[in-house]
C-alpha positions as CSV (number, residue, x, y, z in Angstrom):
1,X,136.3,-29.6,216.1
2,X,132.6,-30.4,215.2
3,X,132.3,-27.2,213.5
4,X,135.2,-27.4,211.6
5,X,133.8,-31.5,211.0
6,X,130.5,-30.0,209.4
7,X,133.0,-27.4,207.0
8,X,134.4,-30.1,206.3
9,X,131.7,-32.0,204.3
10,X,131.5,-28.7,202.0
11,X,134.9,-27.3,202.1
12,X,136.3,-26.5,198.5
13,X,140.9,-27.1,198.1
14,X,141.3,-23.1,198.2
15,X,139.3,-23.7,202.3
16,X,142.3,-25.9,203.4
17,X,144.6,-23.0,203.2
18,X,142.8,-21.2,205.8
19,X,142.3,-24.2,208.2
20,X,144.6,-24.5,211.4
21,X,147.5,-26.6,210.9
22,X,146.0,-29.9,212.6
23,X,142.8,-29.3,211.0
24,X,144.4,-29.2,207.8
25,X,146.7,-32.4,208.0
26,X,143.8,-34.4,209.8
27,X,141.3,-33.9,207.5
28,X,144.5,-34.9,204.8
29,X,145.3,-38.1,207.0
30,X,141.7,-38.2,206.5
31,X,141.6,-38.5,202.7
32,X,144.5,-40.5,202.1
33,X,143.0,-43.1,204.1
34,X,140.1,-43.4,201.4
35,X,141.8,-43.0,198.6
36,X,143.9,-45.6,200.0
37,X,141.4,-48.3,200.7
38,X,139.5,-47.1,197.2
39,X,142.6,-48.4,195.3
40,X,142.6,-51.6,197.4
41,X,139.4,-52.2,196.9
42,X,139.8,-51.2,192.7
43,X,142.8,-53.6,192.8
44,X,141.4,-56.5,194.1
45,X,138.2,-56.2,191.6
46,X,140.5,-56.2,189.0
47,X,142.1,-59.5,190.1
48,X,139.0,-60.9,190.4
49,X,137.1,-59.7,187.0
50,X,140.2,-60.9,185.4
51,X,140.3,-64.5,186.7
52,X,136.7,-64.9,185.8
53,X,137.3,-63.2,182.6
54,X,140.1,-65.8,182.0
55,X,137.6,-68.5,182.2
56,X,135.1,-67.4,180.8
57,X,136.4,-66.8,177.6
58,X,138.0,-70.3,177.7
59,X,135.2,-71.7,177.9
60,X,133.3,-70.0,175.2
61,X,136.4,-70.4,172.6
62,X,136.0,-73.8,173.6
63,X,132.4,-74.0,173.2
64,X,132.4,-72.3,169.5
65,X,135.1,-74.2,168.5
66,X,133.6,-78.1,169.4
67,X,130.3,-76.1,167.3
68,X,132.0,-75.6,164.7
69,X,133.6,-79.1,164.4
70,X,130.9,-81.3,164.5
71,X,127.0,-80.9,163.8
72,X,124.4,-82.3,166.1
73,X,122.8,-85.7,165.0
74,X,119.5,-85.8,165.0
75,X,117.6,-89.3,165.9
76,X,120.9,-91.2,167.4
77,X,118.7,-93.7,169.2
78,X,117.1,-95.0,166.2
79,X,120.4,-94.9,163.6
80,X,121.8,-97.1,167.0
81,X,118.8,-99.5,166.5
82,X,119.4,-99.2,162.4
83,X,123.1,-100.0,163.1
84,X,122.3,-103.1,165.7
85,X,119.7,-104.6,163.5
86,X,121.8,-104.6,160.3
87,X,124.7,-106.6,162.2
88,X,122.4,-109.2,163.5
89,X,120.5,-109.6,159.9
90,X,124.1,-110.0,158.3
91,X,126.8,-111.2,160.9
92,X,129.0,-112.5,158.3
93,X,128.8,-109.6,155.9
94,X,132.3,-107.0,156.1
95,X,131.8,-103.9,158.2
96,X,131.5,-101.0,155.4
97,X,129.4,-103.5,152.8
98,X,126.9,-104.3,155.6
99,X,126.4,-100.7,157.8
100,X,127.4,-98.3,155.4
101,X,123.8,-98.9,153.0
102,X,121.7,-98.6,156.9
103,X,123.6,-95.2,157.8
104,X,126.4,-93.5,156.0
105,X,129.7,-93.3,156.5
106,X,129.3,-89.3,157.3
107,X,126.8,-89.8,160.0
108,X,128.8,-92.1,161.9
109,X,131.4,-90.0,161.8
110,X,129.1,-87.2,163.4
111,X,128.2,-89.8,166.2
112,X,132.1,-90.0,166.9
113,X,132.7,-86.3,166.4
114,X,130.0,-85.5,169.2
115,X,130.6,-88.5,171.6
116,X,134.2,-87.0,171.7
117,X,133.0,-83.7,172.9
118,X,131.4,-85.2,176.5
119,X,132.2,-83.5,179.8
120,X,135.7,-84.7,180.2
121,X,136.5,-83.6,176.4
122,X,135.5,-80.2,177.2
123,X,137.4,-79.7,180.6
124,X,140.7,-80.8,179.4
125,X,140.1,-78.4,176.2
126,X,139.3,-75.9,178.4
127,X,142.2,-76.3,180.7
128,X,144.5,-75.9,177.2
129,X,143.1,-72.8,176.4
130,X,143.0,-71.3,179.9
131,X,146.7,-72.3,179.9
132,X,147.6,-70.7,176.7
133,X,146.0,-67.2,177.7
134,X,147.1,-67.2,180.9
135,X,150.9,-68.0,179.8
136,X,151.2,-65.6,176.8
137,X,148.9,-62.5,178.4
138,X,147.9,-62.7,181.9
139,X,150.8,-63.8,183.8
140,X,153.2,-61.0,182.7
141,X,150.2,-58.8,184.8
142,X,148.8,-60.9,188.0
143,X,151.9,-61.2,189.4
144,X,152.4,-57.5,190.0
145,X,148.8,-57.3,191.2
146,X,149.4,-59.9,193.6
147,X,152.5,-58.8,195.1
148,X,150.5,-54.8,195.5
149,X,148.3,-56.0,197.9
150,X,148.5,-58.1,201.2
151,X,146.0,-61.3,201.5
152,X,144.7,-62.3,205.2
153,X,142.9,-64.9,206.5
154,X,141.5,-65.7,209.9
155,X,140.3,-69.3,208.5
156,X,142.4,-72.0,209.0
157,X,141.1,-73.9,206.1
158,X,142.2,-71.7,203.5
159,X,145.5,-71.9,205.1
160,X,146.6,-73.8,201.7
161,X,145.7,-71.0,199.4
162,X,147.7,-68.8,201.6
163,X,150.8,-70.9,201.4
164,X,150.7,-71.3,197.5
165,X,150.4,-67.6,197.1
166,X,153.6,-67.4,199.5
167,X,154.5,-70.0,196.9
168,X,153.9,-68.3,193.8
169,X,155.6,-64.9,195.2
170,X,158.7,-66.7,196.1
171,X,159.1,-68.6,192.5
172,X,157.8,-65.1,190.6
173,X,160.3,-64.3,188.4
174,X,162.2,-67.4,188.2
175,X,162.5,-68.9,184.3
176,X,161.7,-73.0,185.8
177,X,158.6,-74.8,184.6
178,X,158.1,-76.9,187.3
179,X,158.6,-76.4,191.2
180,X,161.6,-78.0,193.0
181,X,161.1,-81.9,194.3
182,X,161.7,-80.0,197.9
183,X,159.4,-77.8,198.3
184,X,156.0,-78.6,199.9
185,X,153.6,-77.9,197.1
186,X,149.6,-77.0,198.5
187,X,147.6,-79.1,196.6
188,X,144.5,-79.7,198.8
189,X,141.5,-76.7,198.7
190,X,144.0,-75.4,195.8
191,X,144.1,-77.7,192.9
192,X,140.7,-79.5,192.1
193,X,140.5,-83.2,191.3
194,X,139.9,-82.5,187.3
195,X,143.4,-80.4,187.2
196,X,145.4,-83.1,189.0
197,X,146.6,-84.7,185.8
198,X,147.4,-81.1,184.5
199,X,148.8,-80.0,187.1
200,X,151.2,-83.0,188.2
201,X,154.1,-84.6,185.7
202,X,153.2,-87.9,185.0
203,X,156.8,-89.0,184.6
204,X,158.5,-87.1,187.9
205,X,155.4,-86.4,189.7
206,X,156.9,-82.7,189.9
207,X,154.2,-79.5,190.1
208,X,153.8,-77.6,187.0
209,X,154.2,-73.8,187.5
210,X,151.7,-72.5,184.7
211,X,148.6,-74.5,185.8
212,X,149.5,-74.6,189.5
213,X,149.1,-70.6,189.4
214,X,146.2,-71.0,187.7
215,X,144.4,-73.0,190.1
216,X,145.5,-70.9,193.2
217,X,144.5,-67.7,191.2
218,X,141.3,-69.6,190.9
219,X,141.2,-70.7,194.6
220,X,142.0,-67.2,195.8
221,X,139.3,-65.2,193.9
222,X,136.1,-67.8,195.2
223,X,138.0,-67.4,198.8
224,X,137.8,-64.0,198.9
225,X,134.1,-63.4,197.2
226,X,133.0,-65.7,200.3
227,X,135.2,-63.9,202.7
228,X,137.5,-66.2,203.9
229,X,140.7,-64.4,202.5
230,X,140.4,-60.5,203.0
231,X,143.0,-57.6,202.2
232,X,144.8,-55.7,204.4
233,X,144.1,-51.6,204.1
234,X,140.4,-52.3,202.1
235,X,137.2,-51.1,202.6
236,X,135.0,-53.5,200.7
237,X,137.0,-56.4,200.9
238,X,138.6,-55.9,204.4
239,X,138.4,-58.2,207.2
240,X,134.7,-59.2,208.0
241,X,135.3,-59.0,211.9
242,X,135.8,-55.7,211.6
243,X,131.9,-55.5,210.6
244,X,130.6,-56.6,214.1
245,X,130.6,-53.8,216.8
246,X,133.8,-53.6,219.3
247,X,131.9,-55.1,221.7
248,X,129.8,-57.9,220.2
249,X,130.6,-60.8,222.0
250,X,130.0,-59.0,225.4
251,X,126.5,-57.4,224.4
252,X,125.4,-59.9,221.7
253,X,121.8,-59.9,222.9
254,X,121.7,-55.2,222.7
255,X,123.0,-56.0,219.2
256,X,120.4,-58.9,218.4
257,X,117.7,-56.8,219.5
258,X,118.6,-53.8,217.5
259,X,118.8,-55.9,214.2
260,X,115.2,-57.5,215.7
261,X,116.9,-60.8,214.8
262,X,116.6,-64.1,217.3
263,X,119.8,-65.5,219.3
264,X,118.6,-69.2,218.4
265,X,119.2,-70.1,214.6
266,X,116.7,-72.2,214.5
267,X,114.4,-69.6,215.0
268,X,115.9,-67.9,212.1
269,X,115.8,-70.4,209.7
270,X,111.7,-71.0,210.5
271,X,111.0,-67.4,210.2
272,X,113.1,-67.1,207.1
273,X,111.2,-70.4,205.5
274,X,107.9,-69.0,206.1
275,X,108.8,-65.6,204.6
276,X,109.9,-67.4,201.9
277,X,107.1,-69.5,201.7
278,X,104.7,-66.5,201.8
279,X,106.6,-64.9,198.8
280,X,106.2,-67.8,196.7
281,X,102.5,-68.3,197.5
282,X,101.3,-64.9,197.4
């Protein structure tokens, strides 16, 4: 079997033909595997370039479209000053006759146009056009990618994400908007606290469909960069306790040794600082 293991590595498709029966079909069983966890693995990239891609270019259409609304204003402490000064010189005077001579009626509406575009402006902007891409494009797609592999998780805590994809399966294909009052939505580790409002009817408190699947889509891809969630039949992205050793736990100090790592973490951490410390300084 070694022999035919070292062919093996150079054989060409005509070579098969002349291998022995279990040879042949092992070496297949072989392949298939691969080739198996190689589209797992291509799958699940995929679904995570494309959730990231969905944000991204939210953001940026949101971005170049606040740009191209308002210009930046250029010395808004000292019109504030101008404005302040000009109200206290001439309290009785009306509004337009006494501000508009100190700064005109274009730059304050500038300072309007850009206090409107804080933090909070931009998010729920952001949310809009993530919702409109992912409604008219994307979600005619993830679905199927969802459903074509099978998500894991040995972490209790992401036990929420893997309930709302269960969720999301169940509900794919239906034509309602919002999920029923009876079912137990996920909301914690799923939906942050800046899509609440989005996410939840303000007049019967019911789940919204479109933005719910875009937080758990969300949820799922940072869960399985860090891990946490992994994918049955992978290579790349299977479970990471199959990266320790069979017997880990029961030789932990062999396997320590052989990485030349310490046992204590404390130990780790000070030797990591002062390599890091070393790097910095030269």
């Amino acid at each position: 079997m070694a022999g035919w293991r070292a062919r093996a590595m150079k054989m060409y498709p005509s070579d098969f033909e002349a291998a022995a029966p279990p040879v042949r079909l092992t070496l297949l069983a072989a392949l298939c595997q691969v080739r198996q966890a190689e589209l797992i693995d291509g799958l699940v990239e995929l679904l995570i370039q494309l959730v990231h891609k969905i944000s991204v270019r939210a953001e940026k259409k949101v971005e170049g479209e606040l740009n191209a609304e308002f210009r930046r204003v250029q010395g808004k402490n000292g019109i504030l000053v101008k404005l302040a000064t000009a109200v206290l010189e001439l309290p009785e005077e009306i509004v337009r006759k006494a501000l508009y001579p100190v700064v005109g009626e274009r730059t304050l509406e500038d300072i309007i146009a850009e206090a409107k575009a804080n933090e909070k402006e931009l998010r729920t902007r952001v949310r809009t056009k993530l919702r409109g891409s992912y409604s008219h494009h994307y979600r005619r797609g993830l679905p199927k990618l969802l459903k074509a592999v099978r998500f894991r998780s040995s972490n209790d805590t992401f036990k929420p994400v893997m309930d709302a994809l269960d969720l999301l399966k169940r509900y794919d294909g239906s034509d309602a908007d919002f999920y029923a009052a009876a079912e137990a939505v996920p909301l914690e580790h799923v939906v942050p606290d800046d899509w609440r409002d989005a996410v939840l009817d303000p007049d019967s408190d019911l789940v919204e469909r479109i933005p719910y699947e875009l937080c758990v889509l969300v949820a799922l891809r940072k869960a399985i960069r860090r891990r946490e969630i992994w994918v049955e039949g992978a290579n790349t992205w299977r479970n990471p306790d199959e990266d320790l050793p069979a017997d880990f736990e029961d030789n932990r100090d062999v396997h320590y040794e052989a990485l030349s790592k310490p046992r204590d973490p404390a130990d780790f951490i000070a030797d990591l600082q002062k390599r890091t410390w070393r790097r910095w300084t030269g």
